[in-house]
N, C-alpha and C positions, 0 to 999 in steps of 0.2 A: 594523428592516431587517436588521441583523446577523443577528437569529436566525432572518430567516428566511433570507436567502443560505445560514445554516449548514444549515438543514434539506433547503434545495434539494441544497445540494453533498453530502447526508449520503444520500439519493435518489439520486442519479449515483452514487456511490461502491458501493453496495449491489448497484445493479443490475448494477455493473460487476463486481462481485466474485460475485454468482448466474454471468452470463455467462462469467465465467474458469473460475471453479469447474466448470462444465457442459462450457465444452472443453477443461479438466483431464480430466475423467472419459471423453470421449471419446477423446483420447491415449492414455491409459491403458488402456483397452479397445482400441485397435488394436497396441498396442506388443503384450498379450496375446495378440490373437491373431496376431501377428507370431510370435511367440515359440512357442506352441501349434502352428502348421501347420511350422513349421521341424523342432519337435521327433515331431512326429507323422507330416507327409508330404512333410519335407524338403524344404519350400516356403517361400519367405521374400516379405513385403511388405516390395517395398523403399520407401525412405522414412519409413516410421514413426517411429522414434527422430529424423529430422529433423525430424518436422512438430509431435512432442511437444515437442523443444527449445524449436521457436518459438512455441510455446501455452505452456512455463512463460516463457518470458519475457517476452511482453507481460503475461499473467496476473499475475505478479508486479508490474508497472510499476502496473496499472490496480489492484492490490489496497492499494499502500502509501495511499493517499488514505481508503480506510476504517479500519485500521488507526491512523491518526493520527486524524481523528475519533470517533474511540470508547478514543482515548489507548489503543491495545493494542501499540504500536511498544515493545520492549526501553527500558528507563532503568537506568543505574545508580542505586541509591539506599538505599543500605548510612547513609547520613551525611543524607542529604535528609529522613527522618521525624522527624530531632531538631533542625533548623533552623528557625528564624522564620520563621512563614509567607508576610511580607514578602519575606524572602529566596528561600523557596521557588518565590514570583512572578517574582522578577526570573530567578531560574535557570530556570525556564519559559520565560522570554520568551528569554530568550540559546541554550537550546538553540531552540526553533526559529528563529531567527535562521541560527545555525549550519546547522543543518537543509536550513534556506534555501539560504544559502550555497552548501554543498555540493551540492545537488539542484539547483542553476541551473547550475553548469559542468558537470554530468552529463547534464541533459538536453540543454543546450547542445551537446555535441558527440554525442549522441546523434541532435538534428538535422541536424548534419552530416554523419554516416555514410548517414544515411538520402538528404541529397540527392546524396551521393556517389555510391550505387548509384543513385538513380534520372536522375542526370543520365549516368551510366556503363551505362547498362541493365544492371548486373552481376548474375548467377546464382550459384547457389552449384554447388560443383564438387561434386557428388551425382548420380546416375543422376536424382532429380525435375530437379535445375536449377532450381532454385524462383528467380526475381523476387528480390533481396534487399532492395528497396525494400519489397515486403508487409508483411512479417514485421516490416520495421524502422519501418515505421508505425506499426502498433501498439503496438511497444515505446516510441517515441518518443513519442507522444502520452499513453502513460501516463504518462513523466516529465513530458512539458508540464502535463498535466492538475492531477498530485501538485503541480508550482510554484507553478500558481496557486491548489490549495489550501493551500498553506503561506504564501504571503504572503494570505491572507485569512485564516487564523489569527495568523498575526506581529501582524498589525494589528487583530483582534479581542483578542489580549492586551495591545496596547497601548492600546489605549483601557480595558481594565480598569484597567491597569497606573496608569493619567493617573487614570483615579477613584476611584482607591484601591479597588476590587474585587477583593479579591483571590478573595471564592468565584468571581467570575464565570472569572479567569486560570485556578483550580485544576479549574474544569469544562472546561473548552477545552485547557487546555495542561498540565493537571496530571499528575501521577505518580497512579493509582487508588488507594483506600486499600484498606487489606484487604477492610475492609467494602462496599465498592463492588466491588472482586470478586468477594465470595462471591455478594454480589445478585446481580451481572452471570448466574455460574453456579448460580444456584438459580431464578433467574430465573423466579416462576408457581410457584413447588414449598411457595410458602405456608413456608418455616422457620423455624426460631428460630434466629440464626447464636449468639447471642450475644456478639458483636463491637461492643466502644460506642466509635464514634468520637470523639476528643475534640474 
């Protein structure tokens, strides 16, 4: 059941991260030709740079959920490839714990801003006046979403954690190894990394 909740939630995250990524590239192209008619015919759309703000920032929200399922989130770990693996588990579990943590009071008051504006009808002081509940939607339900994938990680690594599993922790929660990098980016290219994992 676990693995498939994780395949479910790893489905949501993908699809969420195609669709940020798509109206990434749409901002992108309007800020451009924001930029292009100002320079060419001294004409400006206004709003662009606003409506690209609020597409990197739910984009962002909705994208950490995959980035933690495929463990691509930054780790220090300068000292973590020469510790016991056992150890290696527990410091898995304690960062997303942390993880946790920190991402509950974030989105927590993330929710808050959000029903501030929509209980405030508040606009943004911009020639659009864009709705600030929109924007803060999306943003907000990114970090809801990221919560409740990080406490069904916490807890898929604690049940490794309790079975002494530690490959099952270091697939879930682990730090990649080289070798699982180079995969990751060779990914179908057929090569020979020469990289032997111990």
């Amino acid at each position: 059941m676990l693995e498939r909740t994780h395949g479910v939630l790893e489905w949501i995250s993908r699809r969420a991260v195609w669709i940020g990524g798509a109206a990434l590239l749409v901002a992108a192209i309007l800020v451009t030709l924001d930029v292009v008619s100002r320079k060419v015919f001294n004409v400006t759309m206004s709003g662009a740079d606003e409506i690209s703000g609020y597409v990197f920032a739910a984009g962002t929200t909705w994208a950490y959920s995959y980035c933690l399922l495929h463990r691509a989130n930054i780790r220090i770990d300068a000292l973590y490839n020469f510790l016991p693996r056992w150890v290696c588990a527990v410091l898995d579990t304690v960062a997303v714990a942390l993880l946790l943590i920190y991402n509950g009071v974030l989105a927590y008051r993330a929710w808050g801003a959000f029903e501030v504006s929509w209980d405030r009808d508040s606009v943004s002081i911009t020639t659009l006046a864009t709705p600030l509940w929109i924007p803060q939607l999306f943003w907000a339900s990114g970090l809801v979403f990221f919560e409740f994938v990080l406490l069904f990680v916490f807890l898929y690594t604690m049940v490794g954690l309790l079975r002494s599993d530690l490959d099952l922790v270091k697939r879930i929660a682990g730090v990649p190894s080289v070798a699982e990098e180079i995969e990751a980016e060779t990914h179908g290219m057929n090569l020979q990394t020469g990289v032997r994992e111990d």
